[in-house]
Backbone as CSV, one residue per row, in Angstrom:
resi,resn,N_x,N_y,N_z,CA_x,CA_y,CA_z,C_x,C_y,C_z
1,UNK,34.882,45.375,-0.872,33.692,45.643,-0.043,33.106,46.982,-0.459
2,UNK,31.586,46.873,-0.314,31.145,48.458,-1.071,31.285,48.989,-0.184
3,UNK,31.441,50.077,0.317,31.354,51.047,1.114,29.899,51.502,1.331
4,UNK,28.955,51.555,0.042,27.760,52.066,0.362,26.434,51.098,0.468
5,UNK,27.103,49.844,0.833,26.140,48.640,0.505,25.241,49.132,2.181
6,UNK,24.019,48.301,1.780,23.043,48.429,3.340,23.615,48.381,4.550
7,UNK,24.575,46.772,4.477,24.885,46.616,5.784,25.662,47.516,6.338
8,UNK,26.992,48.041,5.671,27.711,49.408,6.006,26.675,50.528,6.310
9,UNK,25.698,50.770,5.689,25.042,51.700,5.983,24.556,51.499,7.747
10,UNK,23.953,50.555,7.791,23.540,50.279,9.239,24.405,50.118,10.359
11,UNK,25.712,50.051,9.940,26.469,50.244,10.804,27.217,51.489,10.811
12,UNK,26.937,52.233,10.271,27.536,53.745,10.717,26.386,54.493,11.104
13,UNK,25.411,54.117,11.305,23.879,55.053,11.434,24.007,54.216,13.149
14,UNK,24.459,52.707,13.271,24.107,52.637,14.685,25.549,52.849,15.589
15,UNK,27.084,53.524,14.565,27.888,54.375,15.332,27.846,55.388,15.840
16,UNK,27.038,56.613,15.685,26.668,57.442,15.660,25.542,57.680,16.401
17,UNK,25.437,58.027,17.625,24.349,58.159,18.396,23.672,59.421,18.148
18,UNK,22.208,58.992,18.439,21.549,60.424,17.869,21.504,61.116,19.067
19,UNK,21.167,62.463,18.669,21.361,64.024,19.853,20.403,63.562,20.782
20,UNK,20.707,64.032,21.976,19.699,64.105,23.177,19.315,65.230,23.438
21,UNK,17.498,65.080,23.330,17.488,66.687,23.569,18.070,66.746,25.052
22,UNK,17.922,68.355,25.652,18.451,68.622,27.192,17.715,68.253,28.026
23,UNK,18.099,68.419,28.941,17.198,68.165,29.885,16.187,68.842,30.464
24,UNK,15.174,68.234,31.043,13.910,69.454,31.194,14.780,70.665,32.376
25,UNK,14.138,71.769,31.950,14.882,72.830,32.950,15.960,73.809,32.478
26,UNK,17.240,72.936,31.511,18.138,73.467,31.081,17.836,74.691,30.257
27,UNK,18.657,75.725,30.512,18.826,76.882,29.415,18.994,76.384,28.385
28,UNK,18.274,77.088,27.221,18.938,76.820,26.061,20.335,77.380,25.197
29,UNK,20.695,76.484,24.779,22.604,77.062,24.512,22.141,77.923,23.055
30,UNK,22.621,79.219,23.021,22.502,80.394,21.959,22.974,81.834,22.557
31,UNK,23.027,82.566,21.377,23.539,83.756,21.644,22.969,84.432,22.854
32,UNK,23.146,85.016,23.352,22.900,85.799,24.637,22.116,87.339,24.178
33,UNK,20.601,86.995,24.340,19.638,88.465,24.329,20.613,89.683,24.692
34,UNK,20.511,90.747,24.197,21.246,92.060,24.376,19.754,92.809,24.342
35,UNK,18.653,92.999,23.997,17.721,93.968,23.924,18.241,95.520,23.416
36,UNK,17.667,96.383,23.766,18.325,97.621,23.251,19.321,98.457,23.569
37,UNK,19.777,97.555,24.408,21.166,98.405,24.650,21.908,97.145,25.064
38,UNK,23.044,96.865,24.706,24.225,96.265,25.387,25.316,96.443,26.610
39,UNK,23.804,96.090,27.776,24.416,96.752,29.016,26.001,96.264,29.040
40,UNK,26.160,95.031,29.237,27.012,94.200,29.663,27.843,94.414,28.980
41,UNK,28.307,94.639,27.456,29.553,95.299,26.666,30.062,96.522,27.409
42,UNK,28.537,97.386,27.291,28.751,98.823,27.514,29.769,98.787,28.949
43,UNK,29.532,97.993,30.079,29.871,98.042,31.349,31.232,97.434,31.203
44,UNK,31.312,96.495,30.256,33.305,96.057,30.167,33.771,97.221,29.636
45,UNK,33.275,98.122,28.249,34.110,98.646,28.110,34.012,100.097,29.015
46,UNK,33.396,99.926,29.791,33.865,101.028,30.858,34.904,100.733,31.529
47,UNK,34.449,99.510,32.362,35.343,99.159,33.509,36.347,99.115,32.967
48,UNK,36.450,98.832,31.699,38.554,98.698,31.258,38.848,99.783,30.804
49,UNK,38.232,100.921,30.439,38.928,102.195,30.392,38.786,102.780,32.037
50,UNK,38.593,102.025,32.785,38.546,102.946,34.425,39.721,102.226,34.665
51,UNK,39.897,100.400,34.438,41.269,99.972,34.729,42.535,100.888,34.163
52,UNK,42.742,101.296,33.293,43.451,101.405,32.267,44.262,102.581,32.772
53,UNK,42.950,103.927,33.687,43.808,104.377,34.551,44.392,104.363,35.931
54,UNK,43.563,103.404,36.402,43.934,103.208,37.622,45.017,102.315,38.001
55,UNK,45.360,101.780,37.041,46.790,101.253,36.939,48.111,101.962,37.025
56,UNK,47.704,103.201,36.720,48.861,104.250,36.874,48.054,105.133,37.986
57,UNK,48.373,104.846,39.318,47.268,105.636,39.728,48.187,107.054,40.228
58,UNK,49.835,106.698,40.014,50.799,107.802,40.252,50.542,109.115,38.929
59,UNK,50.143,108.499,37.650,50.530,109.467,36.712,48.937,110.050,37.130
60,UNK,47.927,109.317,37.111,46.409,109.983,36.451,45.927,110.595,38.215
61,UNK,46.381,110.168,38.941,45.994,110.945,40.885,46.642,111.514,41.061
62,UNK,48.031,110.934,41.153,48.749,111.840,42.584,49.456,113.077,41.623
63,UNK,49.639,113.185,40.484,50.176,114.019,39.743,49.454,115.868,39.962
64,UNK,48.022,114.862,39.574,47.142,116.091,39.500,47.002,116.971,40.994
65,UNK,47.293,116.381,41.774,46.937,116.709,43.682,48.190,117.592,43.572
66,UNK,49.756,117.080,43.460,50.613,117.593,43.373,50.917,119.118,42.506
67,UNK,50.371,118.986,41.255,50.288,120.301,40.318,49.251,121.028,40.897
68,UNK,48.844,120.954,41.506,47.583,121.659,41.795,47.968,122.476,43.401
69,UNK,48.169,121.569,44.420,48.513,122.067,45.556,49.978,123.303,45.351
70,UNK,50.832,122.885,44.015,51.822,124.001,43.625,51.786,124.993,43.391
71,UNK,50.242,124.851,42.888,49.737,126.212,42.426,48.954,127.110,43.401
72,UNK,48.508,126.364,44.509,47.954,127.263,45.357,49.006,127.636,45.896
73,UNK,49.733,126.874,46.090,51.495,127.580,47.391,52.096,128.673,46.552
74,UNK,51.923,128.468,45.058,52.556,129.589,44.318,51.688,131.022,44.393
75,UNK,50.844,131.037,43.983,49.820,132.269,43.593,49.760,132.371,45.182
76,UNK,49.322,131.385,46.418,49.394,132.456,47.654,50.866,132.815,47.824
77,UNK,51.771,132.414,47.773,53.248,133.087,48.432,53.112,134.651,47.193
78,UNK,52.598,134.465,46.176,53.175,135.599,45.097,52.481,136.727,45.299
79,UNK,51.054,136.048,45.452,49.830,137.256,45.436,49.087,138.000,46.409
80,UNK,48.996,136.337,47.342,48.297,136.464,48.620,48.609,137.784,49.379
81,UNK,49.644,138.389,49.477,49.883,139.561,50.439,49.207,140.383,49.355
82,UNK,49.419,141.059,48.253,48.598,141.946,47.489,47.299,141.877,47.006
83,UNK,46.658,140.880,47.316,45.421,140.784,47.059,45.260,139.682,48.111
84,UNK,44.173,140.282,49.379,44.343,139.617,49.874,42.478,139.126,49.960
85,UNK,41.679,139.796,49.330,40.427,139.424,49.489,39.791,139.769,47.671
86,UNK,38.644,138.620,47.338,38.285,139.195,46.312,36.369,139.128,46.456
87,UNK,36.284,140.317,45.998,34.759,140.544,46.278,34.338,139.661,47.532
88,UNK,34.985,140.123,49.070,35.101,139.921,50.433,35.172,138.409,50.743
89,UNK,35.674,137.588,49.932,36.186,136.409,50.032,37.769,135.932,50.475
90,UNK,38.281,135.241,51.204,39.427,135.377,51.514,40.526,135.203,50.227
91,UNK,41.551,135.570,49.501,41.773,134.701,47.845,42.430,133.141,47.603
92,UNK,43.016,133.055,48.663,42.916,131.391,48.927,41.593,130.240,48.679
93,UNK,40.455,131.229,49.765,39.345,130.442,49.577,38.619,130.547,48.328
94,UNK,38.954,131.707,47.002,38.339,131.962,46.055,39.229,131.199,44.932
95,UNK,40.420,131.077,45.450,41.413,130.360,44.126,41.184,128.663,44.340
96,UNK,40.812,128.320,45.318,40.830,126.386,45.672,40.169,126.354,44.499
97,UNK,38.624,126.495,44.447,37.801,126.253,43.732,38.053,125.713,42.223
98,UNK,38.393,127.277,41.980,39.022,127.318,40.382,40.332,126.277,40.114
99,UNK,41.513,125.369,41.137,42.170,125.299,40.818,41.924,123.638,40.761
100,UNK,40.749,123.270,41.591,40.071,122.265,41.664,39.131,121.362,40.334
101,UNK,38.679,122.734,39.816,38.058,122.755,38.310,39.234,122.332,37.145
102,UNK,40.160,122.886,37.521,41.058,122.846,36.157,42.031,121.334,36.705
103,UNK,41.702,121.107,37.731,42.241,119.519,37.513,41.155,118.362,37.160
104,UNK,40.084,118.771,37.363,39.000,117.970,36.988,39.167,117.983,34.939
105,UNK,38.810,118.833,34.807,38.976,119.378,33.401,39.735,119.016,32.160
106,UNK,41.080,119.183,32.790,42.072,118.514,32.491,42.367,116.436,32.424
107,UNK,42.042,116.602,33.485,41.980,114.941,33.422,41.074,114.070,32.508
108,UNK,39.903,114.399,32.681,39.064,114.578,31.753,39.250,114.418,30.205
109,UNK,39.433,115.249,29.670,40.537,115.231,28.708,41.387,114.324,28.330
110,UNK,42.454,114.153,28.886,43.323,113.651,29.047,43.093,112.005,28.770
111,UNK,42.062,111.903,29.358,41.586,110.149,30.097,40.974,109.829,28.440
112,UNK,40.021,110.461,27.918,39.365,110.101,26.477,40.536,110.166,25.316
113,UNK,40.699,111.696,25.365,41.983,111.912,23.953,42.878,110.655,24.402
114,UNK,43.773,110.553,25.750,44.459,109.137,25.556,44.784,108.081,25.304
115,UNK,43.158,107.692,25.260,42.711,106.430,25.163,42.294,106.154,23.517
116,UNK,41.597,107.029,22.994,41.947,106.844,21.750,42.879,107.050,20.909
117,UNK,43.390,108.041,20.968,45.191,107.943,20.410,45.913,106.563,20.331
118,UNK,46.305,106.493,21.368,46.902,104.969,22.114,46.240,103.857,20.884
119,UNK,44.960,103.517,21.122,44.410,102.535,20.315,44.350,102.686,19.001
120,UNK,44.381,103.971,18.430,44.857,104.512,16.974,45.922,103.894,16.500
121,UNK,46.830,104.669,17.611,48.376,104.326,17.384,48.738,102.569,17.078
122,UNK,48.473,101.971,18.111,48.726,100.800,18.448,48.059,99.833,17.198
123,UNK,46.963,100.661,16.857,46.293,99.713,15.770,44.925,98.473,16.594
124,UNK,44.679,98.450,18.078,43.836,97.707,18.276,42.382,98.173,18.435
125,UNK,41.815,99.688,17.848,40.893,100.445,17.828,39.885,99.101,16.868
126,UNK,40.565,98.699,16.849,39.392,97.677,15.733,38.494,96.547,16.783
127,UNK,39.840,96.180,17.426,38.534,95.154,18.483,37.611,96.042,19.061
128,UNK,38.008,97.096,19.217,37.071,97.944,20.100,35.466,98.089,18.850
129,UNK,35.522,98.129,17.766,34.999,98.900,16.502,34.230,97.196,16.171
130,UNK,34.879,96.315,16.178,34.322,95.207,15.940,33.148,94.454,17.269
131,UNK,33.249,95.133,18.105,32.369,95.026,19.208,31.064,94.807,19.317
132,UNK,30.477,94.185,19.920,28.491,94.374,19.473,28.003,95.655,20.332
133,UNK,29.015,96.876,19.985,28.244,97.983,20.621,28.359,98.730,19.316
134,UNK,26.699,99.711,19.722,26.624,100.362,18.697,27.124,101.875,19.034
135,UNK,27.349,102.915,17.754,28.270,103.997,18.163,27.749,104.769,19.854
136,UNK,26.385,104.990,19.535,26.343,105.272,21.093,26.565,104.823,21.787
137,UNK,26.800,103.538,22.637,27.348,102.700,23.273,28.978,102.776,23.310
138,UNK,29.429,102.930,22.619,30.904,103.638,22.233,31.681,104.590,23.009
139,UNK,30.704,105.659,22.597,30.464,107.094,22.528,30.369,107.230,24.302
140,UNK,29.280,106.517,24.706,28.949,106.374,26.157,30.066,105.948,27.104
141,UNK,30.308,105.052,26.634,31.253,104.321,27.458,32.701,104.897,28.317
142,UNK,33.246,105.465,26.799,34.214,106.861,26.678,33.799,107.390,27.810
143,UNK,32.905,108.485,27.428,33.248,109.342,27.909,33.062,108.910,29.327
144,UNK,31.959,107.980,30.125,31.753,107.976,31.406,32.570,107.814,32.123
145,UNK,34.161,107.159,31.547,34.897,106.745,32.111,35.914,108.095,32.159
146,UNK,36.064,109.328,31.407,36.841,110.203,31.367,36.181,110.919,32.082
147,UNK,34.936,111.048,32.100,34.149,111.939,33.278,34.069,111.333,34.807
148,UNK,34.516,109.707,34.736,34.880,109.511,35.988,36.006,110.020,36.577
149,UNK,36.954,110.005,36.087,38.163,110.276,36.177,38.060,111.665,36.665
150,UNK,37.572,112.398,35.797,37.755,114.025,36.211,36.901,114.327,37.648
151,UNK,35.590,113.694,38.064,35.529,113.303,39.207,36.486,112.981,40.121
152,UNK,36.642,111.962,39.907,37.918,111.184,41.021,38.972,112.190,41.378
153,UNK,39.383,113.070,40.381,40.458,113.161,40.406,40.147,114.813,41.590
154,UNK,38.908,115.685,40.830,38.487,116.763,41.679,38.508,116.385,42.924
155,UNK,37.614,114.786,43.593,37.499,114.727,45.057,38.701,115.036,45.573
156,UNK,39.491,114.102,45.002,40.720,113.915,45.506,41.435,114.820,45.802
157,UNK,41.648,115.600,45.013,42.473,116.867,45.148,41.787,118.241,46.070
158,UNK,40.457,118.068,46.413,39.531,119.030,46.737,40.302,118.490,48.562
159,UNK,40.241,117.169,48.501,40.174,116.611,49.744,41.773,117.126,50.639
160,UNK,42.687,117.165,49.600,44.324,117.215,49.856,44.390,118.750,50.193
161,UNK,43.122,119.386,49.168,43.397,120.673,49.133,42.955,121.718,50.646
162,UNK,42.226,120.633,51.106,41.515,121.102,52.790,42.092,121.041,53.464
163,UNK,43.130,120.110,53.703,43.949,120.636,54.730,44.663,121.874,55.028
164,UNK,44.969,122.521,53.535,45.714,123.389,53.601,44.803,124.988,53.756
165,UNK,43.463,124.524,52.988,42.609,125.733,52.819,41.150,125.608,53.354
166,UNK,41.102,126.657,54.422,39.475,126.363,54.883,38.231,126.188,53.754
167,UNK,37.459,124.567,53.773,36.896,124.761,52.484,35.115,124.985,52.888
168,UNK,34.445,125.810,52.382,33.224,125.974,52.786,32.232,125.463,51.712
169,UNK,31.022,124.471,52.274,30.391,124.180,51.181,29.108,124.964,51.562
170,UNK,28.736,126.126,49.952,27.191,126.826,50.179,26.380,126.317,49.301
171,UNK,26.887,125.645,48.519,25.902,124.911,47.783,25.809,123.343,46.963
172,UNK,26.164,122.597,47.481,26.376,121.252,47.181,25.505,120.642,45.943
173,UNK,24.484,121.096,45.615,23.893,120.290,44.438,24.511,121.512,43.198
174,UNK,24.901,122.574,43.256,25.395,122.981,42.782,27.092,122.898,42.199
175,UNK,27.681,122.273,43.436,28.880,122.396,43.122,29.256,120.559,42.367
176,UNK,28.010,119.931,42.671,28.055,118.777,41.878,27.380,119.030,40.551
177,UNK,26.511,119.409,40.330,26.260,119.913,38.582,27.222,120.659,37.583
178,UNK,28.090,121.523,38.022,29.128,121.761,37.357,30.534,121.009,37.079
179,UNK,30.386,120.157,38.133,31.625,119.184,38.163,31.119,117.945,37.119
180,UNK,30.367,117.241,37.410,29.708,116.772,36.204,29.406,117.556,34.790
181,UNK,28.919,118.715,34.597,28.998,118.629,33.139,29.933,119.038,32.870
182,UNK,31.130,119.831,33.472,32.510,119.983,33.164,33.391,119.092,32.901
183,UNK,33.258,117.788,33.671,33.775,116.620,33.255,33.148,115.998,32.476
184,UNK,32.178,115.598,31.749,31.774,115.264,30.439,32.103,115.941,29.382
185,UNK,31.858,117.299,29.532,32.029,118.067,28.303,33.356,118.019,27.445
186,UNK,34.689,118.076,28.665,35.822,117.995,28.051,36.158,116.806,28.418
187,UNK,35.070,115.304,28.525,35.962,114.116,28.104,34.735,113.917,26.862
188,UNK,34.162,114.537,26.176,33.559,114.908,25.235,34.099,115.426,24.246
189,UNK,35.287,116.143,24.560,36.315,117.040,23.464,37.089,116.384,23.506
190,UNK,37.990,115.498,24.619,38.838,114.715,24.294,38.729,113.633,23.125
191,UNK,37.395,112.885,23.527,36.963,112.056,22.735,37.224,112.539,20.784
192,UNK,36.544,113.810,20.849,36.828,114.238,19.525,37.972,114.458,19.493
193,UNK,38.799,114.802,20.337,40.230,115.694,19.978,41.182,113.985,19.676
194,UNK,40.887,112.957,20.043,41.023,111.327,20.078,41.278,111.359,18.863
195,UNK,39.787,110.804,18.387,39.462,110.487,17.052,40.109,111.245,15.726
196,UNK,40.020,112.635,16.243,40.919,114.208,14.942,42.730,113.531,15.244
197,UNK,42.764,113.803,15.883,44.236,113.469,15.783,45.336,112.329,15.184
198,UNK,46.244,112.314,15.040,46.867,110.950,14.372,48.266,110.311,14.841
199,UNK,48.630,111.515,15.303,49.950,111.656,16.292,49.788,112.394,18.047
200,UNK,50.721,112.144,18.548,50.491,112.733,19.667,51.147,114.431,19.591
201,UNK,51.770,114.992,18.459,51.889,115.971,18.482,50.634,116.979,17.735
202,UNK,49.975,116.345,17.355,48.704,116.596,17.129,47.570,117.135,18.122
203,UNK,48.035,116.359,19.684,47.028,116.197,20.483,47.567,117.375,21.783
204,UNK,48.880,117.643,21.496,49.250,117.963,22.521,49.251,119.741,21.857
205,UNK,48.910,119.942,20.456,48.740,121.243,20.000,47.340,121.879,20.850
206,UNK,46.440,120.670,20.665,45.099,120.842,20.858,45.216,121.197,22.481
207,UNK,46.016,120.356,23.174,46.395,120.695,24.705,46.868,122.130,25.137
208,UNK,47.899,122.475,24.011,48.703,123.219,25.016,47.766,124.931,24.181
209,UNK,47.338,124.724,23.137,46.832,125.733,22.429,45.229,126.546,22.346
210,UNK,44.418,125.499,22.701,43.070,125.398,23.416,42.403,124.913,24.398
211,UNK,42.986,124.035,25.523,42.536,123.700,26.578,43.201,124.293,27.722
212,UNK,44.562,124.542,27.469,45.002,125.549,28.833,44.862,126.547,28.796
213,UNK,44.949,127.260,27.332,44.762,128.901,27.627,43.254,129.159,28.000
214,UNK,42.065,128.164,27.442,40.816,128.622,27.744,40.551,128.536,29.227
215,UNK,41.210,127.285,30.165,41.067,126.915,31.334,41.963,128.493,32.194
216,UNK,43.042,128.792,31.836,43.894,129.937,32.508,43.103,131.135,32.227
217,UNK,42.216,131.226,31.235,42.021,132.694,30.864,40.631,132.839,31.319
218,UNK,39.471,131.773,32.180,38.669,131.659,32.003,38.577,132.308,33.924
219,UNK,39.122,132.934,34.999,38.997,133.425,35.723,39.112,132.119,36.851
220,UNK,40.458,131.145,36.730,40.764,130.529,37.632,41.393,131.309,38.509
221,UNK,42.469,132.326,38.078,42.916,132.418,39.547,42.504,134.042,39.554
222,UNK,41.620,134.770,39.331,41.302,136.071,39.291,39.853,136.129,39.146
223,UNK,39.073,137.318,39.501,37.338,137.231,39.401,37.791,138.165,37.580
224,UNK,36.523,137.813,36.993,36.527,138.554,35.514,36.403,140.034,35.578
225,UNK,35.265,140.887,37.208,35.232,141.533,36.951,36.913,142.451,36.854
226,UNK,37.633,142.257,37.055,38.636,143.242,37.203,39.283,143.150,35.438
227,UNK,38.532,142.435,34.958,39.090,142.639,33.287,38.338,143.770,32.719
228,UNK,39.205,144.462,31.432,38.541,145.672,30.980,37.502,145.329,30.320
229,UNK,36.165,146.252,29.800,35.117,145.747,29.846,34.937,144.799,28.451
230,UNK,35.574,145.029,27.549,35.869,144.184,26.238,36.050,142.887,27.030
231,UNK,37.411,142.475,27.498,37.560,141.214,27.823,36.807,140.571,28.545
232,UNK,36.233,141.554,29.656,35.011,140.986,30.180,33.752,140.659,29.402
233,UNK,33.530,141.146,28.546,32.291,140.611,27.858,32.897,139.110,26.858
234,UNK,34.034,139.150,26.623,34.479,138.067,25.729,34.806,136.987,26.935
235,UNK,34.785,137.208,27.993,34.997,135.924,28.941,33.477,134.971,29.167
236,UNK,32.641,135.946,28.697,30.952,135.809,29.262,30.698,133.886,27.860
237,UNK,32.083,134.294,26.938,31.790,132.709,25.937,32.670,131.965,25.876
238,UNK,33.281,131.839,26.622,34.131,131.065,27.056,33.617,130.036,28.311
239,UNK,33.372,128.839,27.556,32.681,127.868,28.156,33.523,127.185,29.500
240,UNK,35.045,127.777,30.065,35.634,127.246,31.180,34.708,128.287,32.035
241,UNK,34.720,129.448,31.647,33.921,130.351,32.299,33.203,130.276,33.474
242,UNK,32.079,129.510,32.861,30.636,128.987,33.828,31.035,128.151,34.132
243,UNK,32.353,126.973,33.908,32.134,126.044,34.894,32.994,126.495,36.054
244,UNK,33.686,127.384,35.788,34.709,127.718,37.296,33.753,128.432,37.845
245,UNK,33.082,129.901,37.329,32.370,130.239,37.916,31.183,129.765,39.020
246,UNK,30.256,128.949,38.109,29.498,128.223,38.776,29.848,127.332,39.994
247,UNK,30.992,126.270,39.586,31.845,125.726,40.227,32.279,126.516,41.852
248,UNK,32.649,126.960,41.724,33.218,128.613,42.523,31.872,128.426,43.408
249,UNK,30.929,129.037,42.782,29.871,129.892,43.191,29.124,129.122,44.361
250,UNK,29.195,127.526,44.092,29.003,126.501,45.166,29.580,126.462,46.606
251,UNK,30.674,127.052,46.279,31.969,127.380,47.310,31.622,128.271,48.662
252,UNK,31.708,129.449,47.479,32.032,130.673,48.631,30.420,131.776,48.295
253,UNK,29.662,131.102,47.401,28.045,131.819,47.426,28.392,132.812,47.116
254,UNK,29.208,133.287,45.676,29.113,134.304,44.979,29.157,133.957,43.958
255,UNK,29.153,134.291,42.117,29.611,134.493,40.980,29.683,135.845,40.391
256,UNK,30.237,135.642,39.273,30.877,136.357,38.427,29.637,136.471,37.467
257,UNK,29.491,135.791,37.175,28.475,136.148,35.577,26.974,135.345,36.343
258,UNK,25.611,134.820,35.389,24.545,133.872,35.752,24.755,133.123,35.909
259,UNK,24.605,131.935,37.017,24.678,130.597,37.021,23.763,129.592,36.541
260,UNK,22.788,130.266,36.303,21.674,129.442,35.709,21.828,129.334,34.142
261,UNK,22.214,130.543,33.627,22.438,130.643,32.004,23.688,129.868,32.093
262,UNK,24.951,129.884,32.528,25.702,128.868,32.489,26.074,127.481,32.615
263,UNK,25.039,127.369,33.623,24.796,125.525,34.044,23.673,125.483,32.694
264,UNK,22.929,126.196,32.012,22.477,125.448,30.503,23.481,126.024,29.684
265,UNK,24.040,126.867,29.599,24.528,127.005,28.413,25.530,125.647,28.061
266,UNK,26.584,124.904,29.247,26.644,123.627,29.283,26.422,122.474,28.870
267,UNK,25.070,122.093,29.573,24.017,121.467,29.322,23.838,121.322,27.513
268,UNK,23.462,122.319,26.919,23.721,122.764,25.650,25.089,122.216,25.256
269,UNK,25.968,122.777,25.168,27.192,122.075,24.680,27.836,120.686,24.367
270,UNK,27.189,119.887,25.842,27.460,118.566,26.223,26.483,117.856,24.863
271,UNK,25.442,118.485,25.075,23.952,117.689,24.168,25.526,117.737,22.565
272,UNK,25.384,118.742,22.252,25.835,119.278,20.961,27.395,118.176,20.260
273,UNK,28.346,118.663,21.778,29.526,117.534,21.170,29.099,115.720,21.691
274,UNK,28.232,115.590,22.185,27.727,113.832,22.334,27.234,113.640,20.450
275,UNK,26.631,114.786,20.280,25.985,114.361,18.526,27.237,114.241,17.676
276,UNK,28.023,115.496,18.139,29.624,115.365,17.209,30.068,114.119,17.229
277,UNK,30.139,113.613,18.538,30.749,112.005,18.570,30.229,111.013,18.399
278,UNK,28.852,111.286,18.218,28.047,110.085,17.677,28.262,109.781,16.310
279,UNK,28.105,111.147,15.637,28.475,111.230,13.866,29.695,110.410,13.845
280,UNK,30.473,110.785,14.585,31.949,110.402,13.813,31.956,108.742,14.117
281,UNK,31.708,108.346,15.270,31.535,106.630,15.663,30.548,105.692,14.340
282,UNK,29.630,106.431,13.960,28.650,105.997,12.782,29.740,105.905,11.637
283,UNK,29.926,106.972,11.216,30.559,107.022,10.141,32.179,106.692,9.610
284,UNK,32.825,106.488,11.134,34.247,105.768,11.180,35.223,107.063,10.618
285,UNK,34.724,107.648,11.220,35.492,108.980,10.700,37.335,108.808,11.419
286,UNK,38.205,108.452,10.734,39.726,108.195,11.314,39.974,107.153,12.133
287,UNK,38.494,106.488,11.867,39.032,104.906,12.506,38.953,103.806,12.405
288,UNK,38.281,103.981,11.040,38.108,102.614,10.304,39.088,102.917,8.852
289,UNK,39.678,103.982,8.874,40.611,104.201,7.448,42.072,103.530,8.034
């Protein structure tokens, strides 16, 4: 029998039913419009770096409330009787602030550099890289979620920290502008300090060697003026500086240095390392090798 004779032909042309178009009304089945930004990526890969810590909500919350409330019980049992006011502020009510900042700060940090390490390490930085987001979208995502965190983590601890310390608010849109760009900025450095690194002893140089001494030296638990006038002028660039200060300054309606030159000088910074991390997401700088 031929296989390609007519009648075979007509009988596999009337096995084969032809397509139906859809029906009137139906969507049409195809890729899904993204327009110029990829909200809907952008928003998973937030929400799963917000899961990611809230799954540990002992290591990335209650840790920070705990180190933090230690430190006020410490510096008041040590200091509190010898210094008991600073530039006519009570020093309890002048140290919350600052100690509030450096858990924001920290977390921050912590939440970006982690998260890319981890996925370095692990080797699944690629699904992330193979994604239909483009580096800004990336870049964004990161950090909003490490700057959530450093949020979350300030309320939280601000909130634990009231019971113990009368907290006064003098300036509220203030004491939210520094908490925000303080928490971007250093889940902005994390992000880079992420991507630079290759090991976790790598990351934890960057920790213990430039993010705590700048956060300790930057007039958390002391005002600058009582530094000699050298160190005082070298505290004036030190970018923890203005955010405790400023931070602070929301508090108890004083500072240390300008708050206005500091909430931009910020501002400035944030602009500056978002471009750092844009470059490196473009160009796959340690994460596509």
């Amino acid at each position: 029998m031929n296989p390609f004779s007519p009648e075979n032909a007509a009988v596999a042309d009337t096995a084969v039913p032809a397509e139906k178009p859809p029906p009137e009304g139906a969507a049409a089945v195809g890729p899904r419009p993204m327009g110029a930004v990829n909200w809907l990526g952008l928003w998973t890969l937030y929400r799963k770096e917000l899961q990611r810590f809230l799954k540990v909500v002992t290591q990335s919350l209650l840790a920070p409330i705990v180190t933090t409330l230690l430190f006020l019980s410490v510096f008041s049992l040590a200091i509190g009787d010898a210094v008991r006011e600073i530039g006519g502020v009570p020093f309890v009510e002048f140290l919350a602030p600052g100690l509030v900042m450096m858990a924001i700060v920290q977390s921050a940090f912590q939440n970006t550099a982690g998260s890319l390490l981890i996925s370095k390490i692990q080797g699944n930085i690629v699904d992330v890289l193979m994604s239909p987001l483009s580096p800004g979208e990336l870049a964004l995502a990161y950090a909003a979620a490490g700057a959530t965190r450093g949020l979350l983590v300030g309320a939280v601890t601000l909130g634990a920290m009231a019971v113990f310390v009368p907290v006064q608010i003098h300036a509220p849109l203030t004491i939210l502008y520094f908490a925000v760009m303080a928490s971007a900025l250093l889940s902005l450095l994390g992000l880079i300090g992420g991507i630079w690194s290759d090991k976790f002893e790598q990351m934890a140089a960057v920790t213990n060697f430039v993010i705590t001494p700048a956060a300790f030296l930057s007039g958390t638990f002391y005002s600058i003026e009582r530094l000699p006038p050298l160190l005082n002028e070298l505290a004036h660039f030190n970018p923890f500086f203005f955010m405790i200060d400023g931070f602070r300054s929301g508090f108890i309606g004083r500072a240390d240095g300008d708050t206005l030159a500091g909430g931009l000088a910020l501002l400035a910074l944030n602009v500056a390392l978002w471009l750092v991390c844009l470059q490196m997401f473009r160009t796959g700088y340690k994460l596509k090798s």
